[in-house]
N, CA, C, O and CB atoms as a CASP TS submission, in Angstrom:
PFRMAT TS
TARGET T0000
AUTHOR 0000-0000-0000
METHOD Language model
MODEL 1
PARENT N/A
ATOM      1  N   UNK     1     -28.952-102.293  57.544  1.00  0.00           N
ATOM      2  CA  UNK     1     -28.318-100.989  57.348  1.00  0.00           C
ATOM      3  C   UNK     1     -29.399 -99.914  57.282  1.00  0.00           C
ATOM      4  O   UNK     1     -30.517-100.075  56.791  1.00  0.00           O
ATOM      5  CB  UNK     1     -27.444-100.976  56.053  1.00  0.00           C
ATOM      6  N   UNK     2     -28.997 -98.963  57.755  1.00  0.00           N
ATOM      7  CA  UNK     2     -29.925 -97.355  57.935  1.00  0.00           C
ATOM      8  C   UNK     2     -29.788 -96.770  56.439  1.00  0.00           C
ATOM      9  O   UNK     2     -28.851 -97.132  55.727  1.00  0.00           O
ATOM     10  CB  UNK     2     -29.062 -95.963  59.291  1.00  0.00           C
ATOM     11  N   UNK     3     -30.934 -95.686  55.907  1.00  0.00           N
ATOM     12  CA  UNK     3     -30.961 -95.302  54.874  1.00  0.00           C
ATOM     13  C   UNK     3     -29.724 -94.421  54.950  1.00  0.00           C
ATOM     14  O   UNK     3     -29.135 -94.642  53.892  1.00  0.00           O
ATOM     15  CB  UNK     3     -32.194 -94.817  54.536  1.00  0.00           C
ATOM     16  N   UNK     4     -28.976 -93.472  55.706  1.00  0.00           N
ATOM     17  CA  UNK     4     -27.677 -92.981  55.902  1.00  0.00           C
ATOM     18  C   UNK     4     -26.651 -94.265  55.637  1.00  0.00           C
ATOM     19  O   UNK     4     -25.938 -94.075  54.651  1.00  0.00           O
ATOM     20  CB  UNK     4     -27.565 -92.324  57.421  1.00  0.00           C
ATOM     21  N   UNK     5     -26.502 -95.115  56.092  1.00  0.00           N
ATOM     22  CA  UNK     5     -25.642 -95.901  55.634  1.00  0.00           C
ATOM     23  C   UNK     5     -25.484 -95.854  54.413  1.00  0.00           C
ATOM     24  O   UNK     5     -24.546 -95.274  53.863  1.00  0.00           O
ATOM     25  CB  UNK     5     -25.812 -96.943  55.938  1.00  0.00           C
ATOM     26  N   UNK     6     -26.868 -96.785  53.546  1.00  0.00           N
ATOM     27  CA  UNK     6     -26.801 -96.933  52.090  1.00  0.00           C
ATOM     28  C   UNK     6     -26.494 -95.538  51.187  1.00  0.00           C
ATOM     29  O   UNK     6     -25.949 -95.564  50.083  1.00  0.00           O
ATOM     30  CB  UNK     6     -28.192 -97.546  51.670  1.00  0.00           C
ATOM     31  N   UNK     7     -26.832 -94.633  51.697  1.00  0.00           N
ATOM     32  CA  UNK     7     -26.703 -93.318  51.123  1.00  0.00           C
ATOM     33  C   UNK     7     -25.275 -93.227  50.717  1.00  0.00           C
ATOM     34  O   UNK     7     -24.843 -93.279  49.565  1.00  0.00           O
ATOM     35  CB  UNK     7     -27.121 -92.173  52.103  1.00  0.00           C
ATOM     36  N   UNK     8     -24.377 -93.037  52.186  1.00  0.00           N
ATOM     37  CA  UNK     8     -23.072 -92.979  52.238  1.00  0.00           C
ATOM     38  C   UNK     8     -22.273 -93.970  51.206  1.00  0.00           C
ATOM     39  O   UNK     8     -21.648 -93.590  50.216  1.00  0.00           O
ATOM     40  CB  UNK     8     -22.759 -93.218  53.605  1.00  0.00           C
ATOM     41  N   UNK     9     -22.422 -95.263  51.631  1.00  0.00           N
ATOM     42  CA  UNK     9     -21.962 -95.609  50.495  1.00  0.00           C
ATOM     43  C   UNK     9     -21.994 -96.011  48.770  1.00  0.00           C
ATOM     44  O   UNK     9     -21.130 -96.335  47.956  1.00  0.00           O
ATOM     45  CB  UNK     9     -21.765 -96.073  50.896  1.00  0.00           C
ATOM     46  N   UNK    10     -23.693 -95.763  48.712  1.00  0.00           N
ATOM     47  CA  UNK    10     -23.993 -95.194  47.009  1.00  0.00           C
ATOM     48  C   UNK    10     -22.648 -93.796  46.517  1.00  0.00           C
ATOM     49  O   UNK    10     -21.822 -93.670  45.613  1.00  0.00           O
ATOM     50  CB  UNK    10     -26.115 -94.207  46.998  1.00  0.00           C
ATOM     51  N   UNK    11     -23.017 -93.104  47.536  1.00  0.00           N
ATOM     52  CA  UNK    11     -22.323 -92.182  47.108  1.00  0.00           C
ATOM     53  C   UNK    11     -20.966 -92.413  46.948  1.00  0.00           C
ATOM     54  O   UNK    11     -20.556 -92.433  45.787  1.00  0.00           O
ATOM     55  CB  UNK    11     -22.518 -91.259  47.773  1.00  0.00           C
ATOM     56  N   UNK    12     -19.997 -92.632  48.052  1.00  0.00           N
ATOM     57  CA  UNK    12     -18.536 -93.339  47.358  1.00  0.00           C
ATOM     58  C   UNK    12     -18.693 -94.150  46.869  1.00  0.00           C
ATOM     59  O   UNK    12     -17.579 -94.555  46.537  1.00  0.00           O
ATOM     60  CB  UNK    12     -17.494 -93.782  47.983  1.00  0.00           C
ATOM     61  N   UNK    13     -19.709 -95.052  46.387  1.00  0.00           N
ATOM     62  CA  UNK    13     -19.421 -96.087  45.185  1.00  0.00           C
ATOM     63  C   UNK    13     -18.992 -94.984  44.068  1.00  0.00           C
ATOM     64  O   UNK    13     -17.975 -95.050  43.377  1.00  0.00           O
ATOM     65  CB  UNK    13     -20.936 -97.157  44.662  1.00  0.00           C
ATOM     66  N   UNK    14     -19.874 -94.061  44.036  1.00  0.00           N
ATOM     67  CA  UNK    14     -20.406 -93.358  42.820  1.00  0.00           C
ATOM     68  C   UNK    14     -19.221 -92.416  42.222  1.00  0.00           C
ATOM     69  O   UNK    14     -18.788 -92.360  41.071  1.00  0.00           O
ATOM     70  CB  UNK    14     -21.772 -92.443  43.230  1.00  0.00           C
ATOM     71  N   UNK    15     -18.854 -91.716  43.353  1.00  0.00           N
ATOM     72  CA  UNK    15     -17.197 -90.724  43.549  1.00  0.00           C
ATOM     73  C   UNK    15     -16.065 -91.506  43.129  1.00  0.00           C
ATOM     74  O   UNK    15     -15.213 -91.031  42.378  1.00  0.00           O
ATOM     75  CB  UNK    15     -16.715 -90.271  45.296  1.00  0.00           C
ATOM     76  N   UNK    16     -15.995 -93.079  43.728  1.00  0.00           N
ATOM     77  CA  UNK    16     -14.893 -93.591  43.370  1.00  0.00           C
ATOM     78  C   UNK    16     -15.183 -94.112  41.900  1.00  0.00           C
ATOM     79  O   UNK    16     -14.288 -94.862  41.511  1.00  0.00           O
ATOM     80  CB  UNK    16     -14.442 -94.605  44.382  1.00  0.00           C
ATOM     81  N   UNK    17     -16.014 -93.946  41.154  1.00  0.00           N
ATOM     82  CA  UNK    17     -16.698 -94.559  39.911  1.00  0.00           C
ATOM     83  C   UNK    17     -16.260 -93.754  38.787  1.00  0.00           C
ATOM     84  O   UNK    17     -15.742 -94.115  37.731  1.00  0.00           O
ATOM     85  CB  UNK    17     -18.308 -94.579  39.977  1.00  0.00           C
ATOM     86  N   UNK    18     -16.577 -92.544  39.227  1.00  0.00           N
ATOM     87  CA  UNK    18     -16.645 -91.339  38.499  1.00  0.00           C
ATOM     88  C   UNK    18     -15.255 -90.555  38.753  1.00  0.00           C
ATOM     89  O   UNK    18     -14.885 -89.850  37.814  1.00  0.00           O
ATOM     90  CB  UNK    18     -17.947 -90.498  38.955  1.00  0.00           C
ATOM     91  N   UNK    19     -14.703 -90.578  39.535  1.00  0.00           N
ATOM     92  CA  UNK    19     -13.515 -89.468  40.513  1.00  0.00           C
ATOM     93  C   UNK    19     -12.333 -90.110  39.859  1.00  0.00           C
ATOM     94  O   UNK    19     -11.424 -89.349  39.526  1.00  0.00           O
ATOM     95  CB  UNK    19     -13.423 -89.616  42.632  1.00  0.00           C
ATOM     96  N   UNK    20     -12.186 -91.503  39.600  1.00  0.00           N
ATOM     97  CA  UNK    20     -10.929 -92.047  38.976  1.00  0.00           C
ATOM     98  C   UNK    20      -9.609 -91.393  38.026  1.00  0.00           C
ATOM     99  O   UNK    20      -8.431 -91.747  37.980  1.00  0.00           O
ATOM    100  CB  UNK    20     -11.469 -92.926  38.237  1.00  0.00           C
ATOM    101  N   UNK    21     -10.267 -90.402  37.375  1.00  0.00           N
ATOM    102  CA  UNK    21      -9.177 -89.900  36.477  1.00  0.00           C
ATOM    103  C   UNK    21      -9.584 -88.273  36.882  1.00  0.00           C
ATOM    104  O   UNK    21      -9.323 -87.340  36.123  1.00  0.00           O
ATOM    105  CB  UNK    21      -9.308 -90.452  34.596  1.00  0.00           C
ATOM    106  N   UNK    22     -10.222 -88.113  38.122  1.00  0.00           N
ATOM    107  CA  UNK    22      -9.326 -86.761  39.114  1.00  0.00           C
ATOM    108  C   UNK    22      -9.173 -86.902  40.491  1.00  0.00           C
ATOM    109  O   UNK    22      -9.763 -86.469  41.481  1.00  0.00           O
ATOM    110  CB  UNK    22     -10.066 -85.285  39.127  1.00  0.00           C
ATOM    111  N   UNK    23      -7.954 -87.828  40.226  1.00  0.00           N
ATOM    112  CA  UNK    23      -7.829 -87.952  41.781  1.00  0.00           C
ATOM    113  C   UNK    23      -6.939 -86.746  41.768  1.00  0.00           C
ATOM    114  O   UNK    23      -7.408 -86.001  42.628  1.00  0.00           O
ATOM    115  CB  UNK    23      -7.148 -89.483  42.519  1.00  0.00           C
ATOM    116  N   UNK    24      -6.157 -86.324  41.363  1.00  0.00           N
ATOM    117  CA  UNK    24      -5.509 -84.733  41.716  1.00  0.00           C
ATOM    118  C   UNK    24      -6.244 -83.795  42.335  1.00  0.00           C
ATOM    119  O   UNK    24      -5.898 -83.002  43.211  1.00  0.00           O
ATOM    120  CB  UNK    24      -5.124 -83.952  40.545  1.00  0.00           C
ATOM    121  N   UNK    25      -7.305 -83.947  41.803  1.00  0.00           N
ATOM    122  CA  UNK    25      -8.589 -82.878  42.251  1.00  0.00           C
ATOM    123  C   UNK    25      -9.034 -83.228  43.405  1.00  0.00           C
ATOM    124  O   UNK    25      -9.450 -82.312  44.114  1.00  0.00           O
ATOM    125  CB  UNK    25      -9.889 -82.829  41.342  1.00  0.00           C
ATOM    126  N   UNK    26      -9.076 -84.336  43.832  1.00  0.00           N
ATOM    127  CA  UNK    26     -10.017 -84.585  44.780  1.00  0.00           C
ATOM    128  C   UNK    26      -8.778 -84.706  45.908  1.00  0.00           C
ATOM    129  O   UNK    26      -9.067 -84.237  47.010  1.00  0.00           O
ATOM    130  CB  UNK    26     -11.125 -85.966  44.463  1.00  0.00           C
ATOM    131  N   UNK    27      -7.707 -85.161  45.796  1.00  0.00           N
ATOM    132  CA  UNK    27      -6.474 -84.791  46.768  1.00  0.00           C
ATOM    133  C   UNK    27      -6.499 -83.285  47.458  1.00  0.00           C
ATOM    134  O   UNK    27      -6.546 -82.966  48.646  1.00  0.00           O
ATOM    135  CB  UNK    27      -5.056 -84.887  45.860  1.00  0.00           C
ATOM    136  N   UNK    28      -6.438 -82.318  46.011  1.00  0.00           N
ATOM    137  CA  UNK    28      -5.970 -80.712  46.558  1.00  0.00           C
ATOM    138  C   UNK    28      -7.125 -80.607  47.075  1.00  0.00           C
ATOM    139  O   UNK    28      -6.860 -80.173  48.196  1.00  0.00           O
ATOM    140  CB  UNK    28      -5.530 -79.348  45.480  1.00  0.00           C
ATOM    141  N   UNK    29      -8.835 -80.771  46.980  1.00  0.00           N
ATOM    142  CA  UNK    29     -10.560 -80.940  47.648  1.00  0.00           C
ATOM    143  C   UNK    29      -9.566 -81.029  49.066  1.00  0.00           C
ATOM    144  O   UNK    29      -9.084 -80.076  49.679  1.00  0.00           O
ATOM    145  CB  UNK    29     -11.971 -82.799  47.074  1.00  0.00           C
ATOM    146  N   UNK    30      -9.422 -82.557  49.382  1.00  0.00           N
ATOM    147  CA  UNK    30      -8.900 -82.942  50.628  1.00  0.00           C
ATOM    148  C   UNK    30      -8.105 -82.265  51.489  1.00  0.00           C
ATOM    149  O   UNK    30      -8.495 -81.888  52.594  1.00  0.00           O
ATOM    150  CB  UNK    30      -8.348 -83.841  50.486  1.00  0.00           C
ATOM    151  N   UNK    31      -6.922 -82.069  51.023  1.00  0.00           N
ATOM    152  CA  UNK    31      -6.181 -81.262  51.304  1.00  0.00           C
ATOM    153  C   UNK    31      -6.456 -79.795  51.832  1.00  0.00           C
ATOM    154  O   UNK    31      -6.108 -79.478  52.970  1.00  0.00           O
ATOM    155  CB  UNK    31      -5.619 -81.324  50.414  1.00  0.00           C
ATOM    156  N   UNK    32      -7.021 -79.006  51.073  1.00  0.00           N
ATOM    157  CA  UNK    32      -7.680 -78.080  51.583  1.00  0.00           C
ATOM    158  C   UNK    32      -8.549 -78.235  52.908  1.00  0.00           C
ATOM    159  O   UNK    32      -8.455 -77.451  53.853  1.00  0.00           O
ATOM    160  CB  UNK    32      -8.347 -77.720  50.628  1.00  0.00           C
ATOM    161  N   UNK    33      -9.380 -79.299  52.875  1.00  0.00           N
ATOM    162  CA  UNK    33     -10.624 -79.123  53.614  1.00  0.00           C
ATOM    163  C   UNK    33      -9.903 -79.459  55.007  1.00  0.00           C
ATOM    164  O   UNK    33     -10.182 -78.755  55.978  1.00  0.00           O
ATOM    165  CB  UNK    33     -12.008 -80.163  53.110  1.00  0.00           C
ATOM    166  N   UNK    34      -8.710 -80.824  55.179  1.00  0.00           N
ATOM    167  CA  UNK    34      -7.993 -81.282  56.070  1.00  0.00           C
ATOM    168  C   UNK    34      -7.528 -79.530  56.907  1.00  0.00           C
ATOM    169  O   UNK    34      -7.699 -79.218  58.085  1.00  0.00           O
ATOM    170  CB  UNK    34      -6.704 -82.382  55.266  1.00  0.00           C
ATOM    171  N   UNK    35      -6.946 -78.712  55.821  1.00  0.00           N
ATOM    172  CA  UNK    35      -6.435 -77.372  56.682  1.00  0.00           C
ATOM    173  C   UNK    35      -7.526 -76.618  57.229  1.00  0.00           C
ATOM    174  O   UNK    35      -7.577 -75.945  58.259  1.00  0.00           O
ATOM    175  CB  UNK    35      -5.603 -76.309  55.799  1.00  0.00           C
ATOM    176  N   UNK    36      -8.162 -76.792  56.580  1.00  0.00           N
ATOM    177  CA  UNK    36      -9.229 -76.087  57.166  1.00  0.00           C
ATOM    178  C   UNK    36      -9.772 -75.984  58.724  1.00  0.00           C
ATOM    179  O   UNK    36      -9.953 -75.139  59.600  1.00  0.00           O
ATOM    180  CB  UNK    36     -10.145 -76.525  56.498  1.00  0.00           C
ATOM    181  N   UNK    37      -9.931 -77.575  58.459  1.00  0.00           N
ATOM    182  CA  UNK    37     -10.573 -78.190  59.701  1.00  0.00           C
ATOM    183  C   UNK    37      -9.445 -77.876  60.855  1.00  0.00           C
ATOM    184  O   UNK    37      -9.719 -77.249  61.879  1.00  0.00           O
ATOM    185  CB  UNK    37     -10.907 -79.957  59.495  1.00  0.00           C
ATOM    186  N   UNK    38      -8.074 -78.421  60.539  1.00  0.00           N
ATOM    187  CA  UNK    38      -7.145 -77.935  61.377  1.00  0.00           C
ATOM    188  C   UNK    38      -7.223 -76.579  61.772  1.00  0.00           C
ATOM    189  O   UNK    38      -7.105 -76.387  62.982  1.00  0.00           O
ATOM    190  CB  UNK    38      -6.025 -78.141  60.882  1.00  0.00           C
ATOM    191  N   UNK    39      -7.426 -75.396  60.904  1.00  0.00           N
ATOM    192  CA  UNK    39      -7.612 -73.873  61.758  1.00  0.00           C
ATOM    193  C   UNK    39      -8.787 -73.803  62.322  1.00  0.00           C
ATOM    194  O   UNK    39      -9.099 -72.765  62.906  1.00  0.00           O
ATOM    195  CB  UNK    39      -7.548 -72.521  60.903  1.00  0.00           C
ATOM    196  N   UNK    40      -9.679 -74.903  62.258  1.00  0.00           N
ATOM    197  CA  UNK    40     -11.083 -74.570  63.381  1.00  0.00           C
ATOM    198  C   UNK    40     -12.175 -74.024  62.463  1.00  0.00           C
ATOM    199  O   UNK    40     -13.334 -73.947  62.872  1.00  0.00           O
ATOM    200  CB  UNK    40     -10.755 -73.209  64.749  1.00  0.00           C
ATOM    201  N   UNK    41     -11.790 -73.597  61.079  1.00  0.00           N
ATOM    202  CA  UNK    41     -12.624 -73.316  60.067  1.00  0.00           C
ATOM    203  C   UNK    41     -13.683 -74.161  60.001  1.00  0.00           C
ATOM    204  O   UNK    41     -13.474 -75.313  60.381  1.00  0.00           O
ATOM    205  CB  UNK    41     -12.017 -73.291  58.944  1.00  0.00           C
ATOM    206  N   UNK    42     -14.924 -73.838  59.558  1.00  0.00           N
ATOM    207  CA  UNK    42     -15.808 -74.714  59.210  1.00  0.00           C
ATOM    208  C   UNK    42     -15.911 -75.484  57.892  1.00  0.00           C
ATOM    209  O   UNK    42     -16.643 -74.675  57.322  1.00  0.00           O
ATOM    210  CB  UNK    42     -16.771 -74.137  59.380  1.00  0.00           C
ATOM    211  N   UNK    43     -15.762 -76.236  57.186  1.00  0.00           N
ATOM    212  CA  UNK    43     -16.013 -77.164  56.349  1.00  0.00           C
ATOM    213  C   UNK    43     -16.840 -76.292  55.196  1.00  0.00           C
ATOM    214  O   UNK    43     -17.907 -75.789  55.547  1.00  0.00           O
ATOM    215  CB  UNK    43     -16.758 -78.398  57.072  1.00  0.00           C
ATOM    216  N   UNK    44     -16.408 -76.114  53.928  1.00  0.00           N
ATOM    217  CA  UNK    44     -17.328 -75.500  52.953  1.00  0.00           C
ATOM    218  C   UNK    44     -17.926 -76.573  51.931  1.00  0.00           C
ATOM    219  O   UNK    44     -17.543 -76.717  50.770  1.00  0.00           O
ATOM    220  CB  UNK    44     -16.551 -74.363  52.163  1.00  0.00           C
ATOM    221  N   UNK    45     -18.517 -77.000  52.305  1.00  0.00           N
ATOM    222  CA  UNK    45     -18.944 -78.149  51.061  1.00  0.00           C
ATOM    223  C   UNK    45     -19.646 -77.934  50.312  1.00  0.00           C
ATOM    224  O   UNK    45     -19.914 -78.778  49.457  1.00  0.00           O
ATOM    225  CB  UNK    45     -19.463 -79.241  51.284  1.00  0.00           C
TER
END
């Protein structure tokens, strides 16, 4: 595996570790970003 690989998934280890009791939050995150992308908007991260 590439250091991007391991990166990627440290990090959702880490989100799904930590994120557990806001997944509401991280839905409406999604949600938003999903419309976004749909109007051609760029991604605000």
């Amino acid at each position: 595996m590439n250091m991007y690989a391991v990166t990627m998934v440290l990090m959702m280890g880490t989100a799904a570790g930590l994120g557990l009791c806001r997944v509401p939050a991280w839905r409406g995150w999604m949600t938003r970003e999903l419309a976004a992308l749909e109007r051609g908007r760029p991604l605000d991260i």
